[in-house]
C-alpha positions as CSV (number, residue, x, y, z in Angstrom):
1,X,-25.4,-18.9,4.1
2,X,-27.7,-21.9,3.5
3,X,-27.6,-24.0,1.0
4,X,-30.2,-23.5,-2.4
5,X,-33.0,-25.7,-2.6
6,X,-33.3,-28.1,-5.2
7,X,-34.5,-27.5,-8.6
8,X,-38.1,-29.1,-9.6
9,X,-35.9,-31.9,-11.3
10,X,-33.9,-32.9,-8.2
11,X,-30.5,-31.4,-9.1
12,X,-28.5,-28.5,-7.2
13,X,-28.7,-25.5,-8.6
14,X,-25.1,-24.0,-9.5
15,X,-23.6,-22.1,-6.4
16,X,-21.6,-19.9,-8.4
17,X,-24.2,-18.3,-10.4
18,X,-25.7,-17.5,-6.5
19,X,-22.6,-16.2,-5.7
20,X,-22.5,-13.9,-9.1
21,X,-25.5,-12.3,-8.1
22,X,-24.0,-11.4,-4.5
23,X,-21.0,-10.2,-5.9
24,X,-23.0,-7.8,-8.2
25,X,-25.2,-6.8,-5.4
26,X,-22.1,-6.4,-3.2
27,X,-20.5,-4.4,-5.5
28,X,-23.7,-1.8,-5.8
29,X,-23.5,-1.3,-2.3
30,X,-19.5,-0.9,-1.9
31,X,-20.3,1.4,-5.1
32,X,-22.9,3.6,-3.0
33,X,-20.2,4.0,-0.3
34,X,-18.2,6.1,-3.3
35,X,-21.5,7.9,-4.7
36,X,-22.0,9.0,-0.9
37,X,-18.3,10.8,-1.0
38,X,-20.3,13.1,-4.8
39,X,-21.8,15.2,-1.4
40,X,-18.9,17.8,-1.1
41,X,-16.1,16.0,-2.6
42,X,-14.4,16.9,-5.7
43,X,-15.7,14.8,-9.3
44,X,-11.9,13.4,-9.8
45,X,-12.5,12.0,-6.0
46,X,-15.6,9.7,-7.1
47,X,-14.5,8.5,-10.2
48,X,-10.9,7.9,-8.7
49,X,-13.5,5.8,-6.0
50,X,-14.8,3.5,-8.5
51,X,-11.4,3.2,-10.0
52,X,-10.1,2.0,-6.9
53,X,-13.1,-0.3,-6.1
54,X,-12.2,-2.0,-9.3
55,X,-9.0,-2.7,-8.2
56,X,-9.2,-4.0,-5.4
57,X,-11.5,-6.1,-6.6
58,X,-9.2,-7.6,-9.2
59,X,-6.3,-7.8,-7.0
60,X,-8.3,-9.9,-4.2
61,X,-10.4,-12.2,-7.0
62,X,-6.9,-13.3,-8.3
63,X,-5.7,-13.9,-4.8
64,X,-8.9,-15.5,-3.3
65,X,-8.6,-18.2,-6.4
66,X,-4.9,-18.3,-5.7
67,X,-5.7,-19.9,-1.9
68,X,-6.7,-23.0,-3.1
69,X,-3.9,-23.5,-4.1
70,X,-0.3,-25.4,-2.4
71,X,1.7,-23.9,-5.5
72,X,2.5,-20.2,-4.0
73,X,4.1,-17.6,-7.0
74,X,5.1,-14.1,-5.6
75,X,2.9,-11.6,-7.9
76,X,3.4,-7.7,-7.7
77,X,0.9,-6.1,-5.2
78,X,0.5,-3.0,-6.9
79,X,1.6,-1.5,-10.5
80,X,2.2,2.4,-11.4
81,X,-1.8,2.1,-12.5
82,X,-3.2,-0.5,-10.2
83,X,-2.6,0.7,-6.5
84,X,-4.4,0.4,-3.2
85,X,-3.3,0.8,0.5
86,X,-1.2,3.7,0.4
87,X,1.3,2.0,-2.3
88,X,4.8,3.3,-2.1
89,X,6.0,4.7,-5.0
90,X,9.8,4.1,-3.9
91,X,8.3,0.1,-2.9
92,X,8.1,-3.1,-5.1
93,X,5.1,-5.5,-3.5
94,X,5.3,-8.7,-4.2
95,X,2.7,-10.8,-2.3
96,X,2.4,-14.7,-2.3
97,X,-1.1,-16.7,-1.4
98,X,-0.3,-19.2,1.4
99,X,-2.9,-22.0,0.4
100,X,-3.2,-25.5,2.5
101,X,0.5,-26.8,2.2
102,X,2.2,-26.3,6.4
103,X,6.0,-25.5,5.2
104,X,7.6,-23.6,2.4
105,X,10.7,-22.1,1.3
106,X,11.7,-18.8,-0.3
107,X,15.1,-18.9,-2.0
108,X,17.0,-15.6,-3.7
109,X,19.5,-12.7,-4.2
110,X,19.8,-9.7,-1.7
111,X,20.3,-7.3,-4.1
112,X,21.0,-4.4,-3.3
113,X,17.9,-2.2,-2.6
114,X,17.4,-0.4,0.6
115,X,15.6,-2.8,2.0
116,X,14.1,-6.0,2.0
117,X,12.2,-7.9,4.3
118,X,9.7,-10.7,4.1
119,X,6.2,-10.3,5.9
120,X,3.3,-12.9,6.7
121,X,-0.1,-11.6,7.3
122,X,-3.4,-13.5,8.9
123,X,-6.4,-13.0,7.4
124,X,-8.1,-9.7,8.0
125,X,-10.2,-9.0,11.1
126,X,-13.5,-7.2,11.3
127,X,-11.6,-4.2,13.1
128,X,-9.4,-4.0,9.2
129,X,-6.3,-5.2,10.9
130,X,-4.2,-8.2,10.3
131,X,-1.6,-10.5,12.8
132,X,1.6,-10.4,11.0
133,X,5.6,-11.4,11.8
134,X,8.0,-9.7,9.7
135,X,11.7,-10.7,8.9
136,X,13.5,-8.1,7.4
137,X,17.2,-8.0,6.0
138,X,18.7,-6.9,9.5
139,X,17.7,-10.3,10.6
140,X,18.6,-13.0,7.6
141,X,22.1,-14.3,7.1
142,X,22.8,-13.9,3.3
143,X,26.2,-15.7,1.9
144,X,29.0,-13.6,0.4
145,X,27.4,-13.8,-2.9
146,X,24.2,-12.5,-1.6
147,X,22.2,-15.5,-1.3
148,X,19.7,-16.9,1.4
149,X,17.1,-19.4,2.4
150,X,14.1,-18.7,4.2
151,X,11.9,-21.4,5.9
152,X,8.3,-20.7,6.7
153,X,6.8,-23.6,9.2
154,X,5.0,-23.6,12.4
155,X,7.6,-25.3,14.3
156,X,11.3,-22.7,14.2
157,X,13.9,-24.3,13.0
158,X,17.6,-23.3,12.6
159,X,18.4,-20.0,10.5
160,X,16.2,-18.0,8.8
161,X,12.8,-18.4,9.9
162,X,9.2,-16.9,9.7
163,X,6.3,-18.5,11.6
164,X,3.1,-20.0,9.7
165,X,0.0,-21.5,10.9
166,X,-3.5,-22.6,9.6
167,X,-4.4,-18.7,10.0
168,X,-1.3,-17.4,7.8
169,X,-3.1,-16.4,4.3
170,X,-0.2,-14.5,2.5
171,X,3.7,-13.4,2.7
172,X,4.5,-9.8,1.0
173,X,7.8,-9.3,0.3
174,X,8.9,-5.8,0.2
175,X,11.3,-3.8,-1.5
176,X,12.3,-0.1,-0.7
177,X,14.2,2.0,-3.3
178,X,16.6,5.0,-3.3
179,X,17.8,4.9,-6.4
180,X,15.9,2.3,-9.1
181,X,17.9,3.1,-11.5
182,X,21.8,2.1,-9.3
183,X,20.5,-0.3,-6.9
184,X,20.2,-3.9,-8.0
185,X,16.6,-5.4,-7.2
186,X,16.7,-8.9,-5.0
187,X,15.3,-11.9,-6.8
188,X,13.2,-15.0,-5.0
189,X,10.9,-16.9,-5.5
190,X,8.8,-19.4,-3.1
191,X,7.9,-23.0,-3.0
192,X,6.7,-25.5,-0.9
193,X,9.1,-28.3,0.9
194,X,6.7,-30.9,1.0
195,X,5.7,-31.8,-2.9
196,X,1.9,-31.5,-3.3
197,X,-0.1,-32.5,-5.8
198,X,-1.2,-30.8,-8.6
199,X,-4.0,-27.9,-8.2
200,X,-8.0,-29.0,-9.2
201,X,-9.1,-26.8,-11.4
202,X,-11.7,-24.2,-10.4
203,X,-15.0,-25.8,-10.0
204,X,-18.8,-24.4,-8.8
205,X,-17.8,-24.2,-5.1
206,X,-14.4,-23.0,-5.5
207,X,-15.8,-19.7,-7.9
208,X,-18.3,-19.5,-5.0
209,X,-15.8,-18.8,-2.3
210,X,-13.8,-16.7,-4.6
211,X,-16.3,-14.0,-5.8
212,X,-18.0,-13.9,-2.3
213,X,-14.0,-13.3,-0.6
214,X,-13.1,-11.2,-2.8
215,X,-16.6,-8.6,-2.9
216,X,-16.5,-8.9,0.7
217,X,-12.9,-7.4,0.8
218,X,-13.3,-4.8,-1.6
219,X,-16.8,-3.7,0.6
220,X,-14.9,-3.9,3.2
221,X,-12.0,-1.8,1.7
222,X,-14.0,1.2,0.5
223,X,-16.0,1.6,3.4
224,X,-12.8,1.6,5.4
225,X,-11.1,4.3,2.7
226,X,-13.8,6.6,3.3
227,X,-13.7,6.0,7.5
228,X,-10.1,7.2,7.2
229,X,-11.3,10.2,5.1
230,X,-13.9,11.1,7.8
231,X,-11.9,11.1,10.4
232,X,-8.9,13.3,9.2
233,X,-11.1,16.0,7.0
234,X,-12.6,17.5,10.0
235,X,-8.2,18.4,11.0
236,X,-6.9,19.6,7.3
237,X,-3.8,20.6,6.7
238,X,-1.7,19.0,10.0
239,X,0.0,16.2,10.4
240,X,-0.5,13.1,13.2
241,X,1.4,10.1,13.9
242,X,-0.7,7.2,13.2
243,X,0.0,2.9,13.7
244,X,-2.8,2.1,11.3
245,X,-1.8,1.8,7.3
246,X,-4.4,-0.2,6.0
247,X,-4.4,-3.9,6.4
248,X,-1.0,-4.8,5.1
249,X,0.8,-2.3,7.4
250,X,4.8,-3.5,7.9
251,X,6.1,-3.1,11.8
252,X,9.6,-1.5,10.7
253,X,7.6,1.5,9.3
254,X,6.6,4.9,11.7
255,X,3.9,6.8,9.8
256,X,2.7,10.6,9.5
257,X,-0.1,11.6,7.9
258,X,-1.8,15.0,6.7
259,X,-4.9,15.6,4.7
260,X,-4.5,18.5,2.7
261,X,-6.9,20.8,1.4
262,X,-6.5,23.8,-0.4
263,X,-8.2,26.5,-2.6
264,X,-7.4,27.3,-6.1
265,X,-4.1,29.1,-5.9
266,X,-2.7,28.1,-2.5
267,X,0.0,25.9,-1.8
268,X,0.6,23.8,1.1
269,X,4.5,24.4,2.9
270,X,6.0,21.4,5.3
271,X,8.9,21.5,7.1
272,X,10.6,18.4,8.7
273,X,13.9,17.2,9.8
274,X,14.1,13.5,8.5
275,X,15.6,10.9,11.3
276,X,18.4,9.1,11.5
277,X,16.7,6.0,9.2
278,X,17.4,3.1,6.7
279,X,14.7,5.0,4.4
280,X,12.4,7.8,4.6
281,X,9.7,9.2,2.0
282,X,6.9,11.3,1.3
283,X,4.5,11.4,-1.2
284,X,1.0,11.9,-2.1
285,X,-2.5,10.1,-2.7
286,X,-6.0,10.7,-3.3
287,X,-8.8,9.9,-1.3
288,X,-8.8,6.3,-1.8
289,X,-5.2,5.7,-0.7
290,X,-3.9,5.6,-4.1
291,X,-0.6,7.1,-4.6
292,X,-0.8,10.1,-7.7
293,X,0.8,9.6,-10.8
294,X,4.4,8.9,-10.2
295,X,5.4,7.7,-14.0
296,X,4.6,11.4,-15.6
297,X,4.9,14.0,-12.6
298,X,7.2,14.4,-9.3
299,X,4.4,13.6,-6.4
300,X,7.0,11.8,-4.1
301,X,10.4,12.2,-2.8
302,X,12.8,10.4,-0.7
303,X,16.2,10.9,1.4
304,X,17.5,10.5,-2.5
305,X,15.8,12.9,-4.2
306,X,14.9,15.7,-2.0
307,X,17.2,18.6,-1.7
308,X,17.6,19.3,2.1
309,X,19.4,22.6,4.0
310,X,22.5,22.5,5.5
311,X,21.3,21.5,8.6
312,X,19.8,18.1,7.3
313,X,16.1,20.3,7.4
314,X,13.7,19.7,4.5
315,X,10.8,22.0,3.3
316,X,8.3,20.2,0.9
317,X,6.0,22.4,-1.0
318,X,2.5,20.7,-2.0
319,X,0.6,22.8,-4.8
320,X,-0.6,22.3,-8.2
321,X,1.6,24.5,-9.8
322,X,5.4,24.6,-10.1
323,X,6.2,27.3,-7.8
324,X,10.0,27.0,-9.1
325,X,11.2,25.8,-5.7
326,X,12.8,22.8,-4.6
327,X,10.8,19.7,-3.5
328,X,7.3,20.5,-5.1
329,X,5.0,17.9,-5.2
330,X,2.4,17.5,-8.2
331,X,-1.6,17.4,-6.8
332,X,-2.0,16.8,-10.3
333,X,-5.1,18.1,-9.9
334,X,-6.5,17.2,-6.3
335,X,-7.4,19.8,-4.0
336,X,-7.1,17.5,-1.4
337,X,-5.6,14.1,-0.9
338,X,-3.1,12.2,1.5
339,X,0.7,13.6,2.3
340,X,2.6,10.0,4.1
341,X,6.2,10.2,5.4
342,X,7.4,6.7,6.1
343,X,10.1,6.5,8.6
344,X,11.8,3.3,8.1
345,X,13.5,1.5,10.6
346,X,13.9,5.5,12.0
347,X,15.8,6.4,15.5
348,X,12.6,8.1,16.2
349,X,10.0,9.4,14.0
350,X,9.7,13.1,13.4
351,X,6.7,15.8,13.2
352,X,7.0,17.6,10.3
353,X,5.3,21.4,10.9
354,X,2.7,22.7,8.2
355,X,1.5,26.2,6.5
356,X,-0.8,26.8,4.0
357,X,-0.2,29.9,2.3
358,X,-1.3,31.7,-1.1
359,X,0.9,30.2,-4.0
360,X,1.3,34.0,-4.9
361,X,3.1,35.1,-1.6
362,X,5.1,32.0,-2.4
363,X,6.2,33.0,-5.7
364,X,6.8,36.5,-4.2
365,X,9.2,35.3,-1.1
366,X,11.2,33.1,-3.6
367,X,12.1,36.7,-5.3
368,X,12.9,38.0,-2.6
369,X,15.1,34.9,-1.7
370,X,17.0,34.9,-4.9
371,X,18.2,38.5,-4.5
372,X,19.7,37.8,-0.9
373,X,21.0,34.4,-2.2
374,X,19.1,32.6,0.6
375,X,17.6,29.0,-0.7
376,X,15.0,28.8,2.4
């Protein structure tokens, strides 16, 4: 972009009010991409759109002013109402800005969730993906009492180690639950080895490169949710193994994916038998990539929660009404959407096998079930 002209008096005009303007034109155009989806697509689907647009937004302005600075601070990724990415309901984010200092340090408690790991991520590419080395709890030594030490630098050095270079733009530390309320989460926190000086505050130039990052990701974002959406509606209601999660993908994950859509009164039936894994899950989102809501209705389930045969088998029924069987999932009110499984850390990931049926004949064969005493 070249640089404004001059004002009649001989001053520079402010860069930031430049970069407003782009931000707000940048926005209209990421916010056609979700007026384009009104054609065929359910209302909830378009306003969910700009919902999501918004938060991106938010999420990447906060990060993109974070960058300038050598003072990392892990900050959640996602809350139950701000969510992008295919969020994990079972998963705490916690993502720190790597700014201009070369070597830091992340210091905590294990815990003891599932799993933890630590993962650093490049900047992302035009293609939407992101270079990223992951260290995950298989793979740090932790003391007796649970603590550890983490070193991020470009040279290795002994121990615990994760690679950085003038590329690296953020670490996302990851948490997978079972059980929030039995496990114990793992505390950290991050700082820099070599003491830098206090941050500058945010001036003309620096709001300049932060709008224009951070509209430019959320475009980018949207345009990309609505790809994915393209791609999958044309194949409803089946599930295919798939490497790509969005930017901030983590390598100890296998990933199936299904877009549902059903009429009024059906219901959606999967069957799967979960792997041998450290974690698995499966829940639902909306078009955007959004987990539903996961604070007020069941619309995700994991090796926990899930009630499973005796052979280890697992049927999941999707619908938007209870149909008084096991594992029912919530649409809460989508007639289409996302189903994920996550395999984490799996032997091998599994295919689970789909039918879409009337939600009546379901109601009807779960009669019938109950007076043979069969669950299945």
């Amino acid at each position: 972009m070249t640089e404004p002209p001059p004002t009649s008096d001989g001053s520079r005009p402010l860069e930031s009010i430049a970069a407003w303007r782009e931000l707000l034109d940048t926005l209209a155009e990421a916010g056609e991409t979700v007026a384009a989806e009104a054609d065929g697509a359910p209302a909830i689907d378009v306003a969910e759109g700009f919902g999501f647009l918004l938060n991106v937004l938010t999420d990447q302005f906060e990060r993109a002013a974070l960058r300038r600075s050598r003072h990392p601070v892990f900050l959640p990724g996602v809350t139950p109402v701000r969510k992008f990415f295919f969020d994990n309901p079972d998963t705490d984010y916690d993502i720190a800005v790597l700014g201009g200092a070369p070597r830091y340090r992340i210091r905590g408690n294990r815990g003891t969730s599932a799993y933890l790991a630590f993962c650093v991520y490049s900047a992302m590419g035009r293609d939407g993906t992101t270079r990223l080395v992951n260290l995950s709890d298989r793979d740090i030594d932790v003391s007796p009492g649970g603590d550890f030490e983490v070193v991020l630098s470009p040279e290795e050095v002994p121990g615990n180690w994760l690679r950085v270079d003038a590329g690296s733009r953020a670490v996302i530390a990851r948490q997978y639950f079972l059980d929030r309320e039995a496990e114990v989460p793992a505390r950290y926190r991050i700082e820099p080895l070599d003491e830098p000086a206090p941050d500058p505050p945010l001036d003309d130039q620096g709001f300049a490169r932060t709008a224009r990052t951070a509209a430019m990701f959320a475009k980018a974002a949207t345009s990309l949710a609505a790809q994915r959406v393209e791609r999958m509606r044309a194949t409803p209601n089946r599930f295919v193994a798939t490497g790509e999660h969005g930017p901030y993908r983590t390598p100890d994950n296998d990933y199936v994916v299904c877009w549902y859509s059903l009429d009024e009164g059906e219901a959606l039936v999967i069957d799967v038998r979960p792997p041998e894994c450290r974690y698995w899950g499966v829940h639902l989102a909306n078009r955007w990539g959004q987990s539903l809501d996961h604070r007020t209705r069941r619309t995700g389930l994991n090796a926990r929660t899930a009630a499973a045969g005796a052979d280890g088998s697992v049927r999941v029924v999707v619908a938007g009404a209870d149909p008084g069987l096991p594992n029912w999932l919530d649409t809460a009110g989508h007639s289409e959407g996302w189903v994920l499984f996550r395999w984490l850390l799996a032997d091998a990931p599994a295919m689970p096998t789909v039918e879409r049926v009337g939600l009546a004949d379901l109601l009807d064969a779960r009669g019938a079930a109950s007076h043979t005493g069969s669950t299945r």
